[in-house]
C-alpha positions in Angstrom: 135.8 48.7 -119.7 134.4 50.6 -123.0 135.0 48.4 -126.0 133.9 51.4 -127.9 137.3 53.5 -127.0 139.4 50.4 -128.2 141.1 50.1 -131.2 143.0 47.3 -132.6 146.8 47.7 -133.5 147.8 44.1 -134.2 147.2 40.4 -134.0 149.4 37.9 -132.4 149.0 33.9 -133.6 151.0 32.1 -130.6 150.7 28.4 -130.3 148.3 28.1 -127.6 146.8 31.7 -128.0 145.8 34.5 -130.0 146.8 38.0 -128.2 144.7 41.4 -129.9 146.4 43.9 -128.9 144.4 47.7 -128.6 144.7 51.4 -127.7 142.5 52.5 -125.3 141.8 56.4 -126.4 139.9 57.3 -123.4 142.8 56.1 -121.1 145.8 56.3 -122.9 146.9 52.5 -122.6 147.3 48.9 -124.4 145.3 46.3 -123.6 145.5 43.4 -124.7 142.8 40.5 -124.9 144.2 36.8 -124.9 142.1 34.2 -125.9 143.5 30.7 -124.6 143.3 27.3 -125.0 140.1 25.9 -123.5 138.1 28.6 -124.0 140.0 30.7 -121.7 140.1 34.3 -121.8 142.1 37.1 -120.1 142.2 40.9 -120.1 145.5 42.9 -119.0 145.9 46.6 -119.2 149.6 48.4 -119.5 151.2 51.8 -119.5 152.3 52.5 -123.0 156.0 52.6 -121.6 155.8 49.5 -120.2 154.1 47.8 -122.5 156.9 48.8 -125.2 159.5 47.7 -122.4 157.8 43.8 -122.1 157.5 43.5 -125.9 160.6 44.9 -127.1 162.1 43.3 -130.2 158.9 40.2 -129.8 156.8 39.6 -133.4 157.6 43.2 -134.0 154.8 44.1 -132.0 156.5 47.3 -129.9 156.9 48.7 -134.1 152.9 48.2 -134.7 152.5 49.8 -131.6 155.1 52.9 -131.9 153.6 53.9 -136.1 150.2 53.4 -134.5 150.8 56.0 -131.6 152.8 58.2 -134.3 149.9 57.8 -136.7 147.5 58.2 -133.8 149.1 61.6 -132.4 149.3 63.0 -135.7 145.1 63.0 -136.0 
């Protein structure tokens, strides 16, 4: 994956993580990097539809991500 096509929407602080959540340009998607306990470290990759569906109404996290898109269509 690019890293330079990322960029960050938001920040999540969970007990035993810390989920970034970005917008891949290039592809048109969410990823999201969690960092875990241990040192852990995963990667996972969504349709912007789906993504909105799994976080719907969580740390208002689908509203960062819906004024980002708005913001980033309007560019």
């Amino acid at each position: 994956m690019n890293y330079n096509n990322l960029e960050l929407i938001t920040t999540v602080h969970n007990p035993e993580s810390v989920v970034e959540v970005f917008f891949d340009r290039l592809n048109e998607r969410i990823v999201e990097h969690k960092c875990l306990n241990y040192n852990r470290k995963k990667e996972y990759s969504y349709e912007v539809g789906a993504y909105l569906k799994n976080v719907k109404n969580f740390k208002k996290v689908d509203q960062k991500v819906l004024a980002y898109l708005r913001n980033y269509s309007n560019q």
